[in-house]
Structures are given as structure tokens and as C-alpha cells.
C-alpha positions in Angstrom: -1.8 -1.7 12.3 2.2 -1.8 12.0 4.3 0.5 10.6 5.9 -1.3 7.5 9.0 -0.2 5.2 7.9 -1.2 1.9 10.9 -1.6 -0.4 9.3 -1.4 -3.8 11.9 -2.4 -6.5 11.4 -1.7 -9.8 10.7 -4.4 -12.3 12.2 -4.3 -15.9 9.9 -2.0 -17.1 11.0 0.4 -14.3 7.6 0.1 -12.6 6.7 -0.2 -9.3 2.7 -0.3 -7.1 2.7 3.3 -5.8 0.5 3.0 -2.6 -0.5 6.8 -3.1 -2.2 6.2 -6.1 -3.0 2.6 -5.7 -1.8 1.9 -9.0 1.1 0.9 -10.9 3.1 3.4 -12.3 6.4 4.1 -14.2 9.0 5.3 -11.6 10.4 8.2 -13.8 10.8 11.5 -13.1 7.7 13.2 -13.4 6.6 10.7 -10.7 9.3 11.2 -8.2 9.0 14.9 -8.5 4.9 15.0 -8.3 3.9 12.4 -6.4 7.1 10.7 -4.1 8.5 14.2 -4.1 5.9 15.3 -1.2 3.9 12.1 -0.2 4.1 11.4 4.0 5.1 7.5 3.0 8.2 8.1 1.1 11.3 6.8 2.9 13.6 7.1 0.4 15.2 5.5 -2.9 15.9 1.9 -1.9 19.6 2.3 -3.1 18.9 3.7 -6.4 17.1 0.3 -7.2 13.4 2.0 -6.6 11.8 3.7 -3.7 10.9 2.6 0.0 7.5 3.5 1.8 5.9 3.5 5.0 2.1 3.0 5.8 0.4 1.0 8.0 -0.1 -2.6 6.7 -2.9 -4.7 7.9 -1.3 -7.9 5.8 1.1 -10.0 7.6 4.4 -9.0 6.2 8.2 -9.1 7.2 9.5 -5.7 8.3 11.0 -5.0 5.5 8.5 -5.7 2.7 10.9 -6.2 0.0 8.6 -5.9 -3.4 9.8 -7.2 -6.6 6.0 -7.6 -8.4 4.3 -4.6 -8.6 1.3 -6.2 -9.8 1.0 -8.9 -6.9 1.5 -6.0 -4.9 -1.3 -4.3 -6.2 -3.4 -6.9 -5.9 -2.8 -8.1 -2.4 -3.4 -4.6 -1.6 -7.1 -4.5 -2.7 -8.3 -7.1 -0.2 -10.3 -5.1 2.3 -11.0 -6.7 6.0 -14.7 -6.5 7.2 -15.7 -6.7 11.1 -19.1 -8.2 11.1 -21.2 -6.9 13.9 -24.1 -8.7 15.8 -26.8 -6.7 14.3 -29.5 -8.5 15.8 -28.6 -6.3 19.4 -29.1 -3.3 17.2 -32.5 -4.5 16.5 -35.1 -2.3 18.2 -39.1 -3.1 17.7 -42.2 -0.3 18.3 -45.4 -1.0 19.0 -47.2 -4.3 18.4 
């Protein structure tokens, strides 16, 4: 996986996706303080205009990821990838 500046800008309700939480929350300042204030992703405050994060990304996005919908955000990030396996070669058989 890549290591991908997400550039979360709030929308007009001053809400962003927070990737810590995996929910959307109200960048205030109860949230930078708690939760920004000593998460490993935070980057810093995307000019004042919301905060940037970095965590790996298994989507295909630019480097930047410039975010301007928290809730598409959100979303996009609940899709999980699942590696199917041959699990007929796991198969063992005892005894007739």
C-alpha cells in the first residue's frame, strides 16, 4: 500500500471523514485537541481550510487526495478487498 496525503477540507458544516474514527465528525476543537492532537496520521491543517492525513490507501488515488465530501469519503472507505484462496489445496481427506 502507498503512503497517501489525504487533504480533508471541511465542508459547510465544518465536517470532515476522520480516518481514526472512521466517521464523520465536526472539526472543532475538542476534536483537534483529542483525537488530531496525537493521532500518527495527522500531517497538519491543510492551510487552515481542514486537516491533512497520511495512511496507507489501498484505493487508487492521486497523491494528494484532495477531499471535499466527507461522506463519499466515508463511504469509499468501507469497501474492503478480499484475496480468495484455492481452498481445495487446503483440502485434506482421512481414512476411507
Amino acid at each position: 500500500m502507498r503512503q497517501i496525503n489525504h487533504i480533508n477540507i471541511t465542508d459547510t458544516n465544518g465536517k470532515i471523514y476522520c480516518c481514526l474514527r472512521n466517521k464523520i465528525v465536526t472539526l472543532d476543537d475538542h476534536q483537534k485537541q483529542k483525537f488530531c492532537g496525537g493521532c500518527k496520521m495527522f500531517a497538519g491543517d491543510a492551510g487552515g481550510r481542514g486537516v491533512e492525513c497520511v495512511w496507507d490507501d489501498i484505493r487508487p488515488v492521486a497523491n494528494p487526495h484532495i477531499v471535499n465530501n466527507p461522506f463519499t469519503e466515508m463511504l469509499s472507505n468501507q469497501a474492503r478487498r478480499v484475496n480468495l484462496t484455492d481452498h481445495l489445496s487446503t483440502v485434506a481427506v482421512f481414512g476411507v
